[in-house]
C-alpha positions as CSV (number, residue, x, y, z in Angstrom):
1,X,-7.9,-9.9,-27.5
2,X,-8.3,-7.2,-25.2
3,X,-6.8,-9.0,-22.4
4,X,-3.8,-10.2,-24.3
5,X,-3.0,-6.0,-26.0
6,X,-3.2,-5.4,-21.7
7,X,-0.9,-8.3,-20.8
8,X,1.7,-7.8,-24.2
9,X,1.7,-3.7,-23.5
10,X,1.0,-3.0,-19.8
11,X,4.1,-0.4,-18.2
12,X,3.9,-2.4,-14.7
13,X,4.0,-5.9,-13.9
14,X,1.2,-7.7,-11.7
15,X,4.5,-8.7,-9.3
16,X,5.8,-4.8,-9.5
17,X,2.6,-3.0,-8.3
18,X,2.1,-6.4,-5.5
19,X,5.5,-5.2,-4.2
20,X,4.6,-1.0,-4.2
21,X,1.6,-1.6,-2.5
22,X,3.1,-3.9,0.5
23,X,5.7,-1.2,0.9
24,X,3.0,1.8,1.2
25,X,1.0,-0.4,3.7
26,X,3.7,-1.2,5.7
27,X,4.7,2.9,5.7
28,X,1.0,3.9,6.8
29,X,1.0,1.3,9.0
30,X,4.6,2.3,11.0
31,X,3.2,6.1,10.8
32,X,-0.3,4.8,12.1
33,X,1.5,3.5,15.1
34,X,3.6,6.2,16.0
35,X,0.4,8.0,15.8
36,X,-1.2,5.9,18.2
37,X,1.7,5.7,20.5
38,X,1.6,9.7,20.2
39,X,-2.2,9.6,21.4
40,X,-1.5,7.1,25.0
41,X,1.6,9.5,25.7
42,X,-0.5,12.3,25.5
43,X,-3.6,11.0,27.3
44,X,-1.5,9.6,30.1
45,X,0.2,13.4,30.6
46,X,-2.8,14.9,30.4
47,X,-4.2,12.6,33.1
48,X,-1.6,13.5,35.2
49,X,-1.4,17.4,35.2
50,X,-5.1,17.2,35.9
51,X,-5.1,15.1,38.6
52,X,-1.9,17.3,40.0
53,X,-4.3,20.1,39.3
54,X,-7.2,18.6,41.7
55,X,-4.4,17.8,44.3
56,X,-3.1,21.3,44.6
57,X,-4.7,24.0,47.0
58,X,-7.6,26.2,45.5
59,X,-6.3,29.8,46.3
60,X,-8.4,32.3,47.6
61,X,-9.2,35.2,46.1
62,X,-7.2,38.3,47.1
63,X,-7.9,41.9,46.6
64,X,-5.4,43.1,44.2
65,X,-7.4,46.7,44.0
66,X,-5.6,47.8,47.2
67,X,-2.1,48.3,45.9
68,X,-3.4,50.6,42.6
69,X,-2.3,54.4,43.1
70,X,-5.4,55.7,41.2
71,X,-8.8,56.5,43.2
């Protein structure tokens, strides 16, 4: 009885919510791989400023008190 009130009265088919629920999957997954695509574009620029950071010259430290007016 129950199961025919749900199938006679129900606001959504079975083929309606099938459909809604591919089309939100498919949105989180396109935003899931921009993410991801986000992520190796970012690691791979991070990789190279540090490793243009290592290759530059390490400066030596200069006095900078020499220059001030005040004693």
């Amino acid at each position: 009885m129950l199961a025919n009130f749900i199938k006679t009265y129900s606001l959504v088919s079975t083929t309606q919510l099938t459909i809604v629920l591919i089309i939100t999957a498919i949105i989180f997954a396109f935003f899931i791989g921009i993410a991801v695509l986000k992520m190796y574009k970012l690691k791979a620029e991070n990789k190279r400023l540090m490793d243009k950071k290592y290759k530059s010259k390490v400066q030596e430290y200069t006095d900078f008190t020499e220059g001030h007016l005040y004693d």
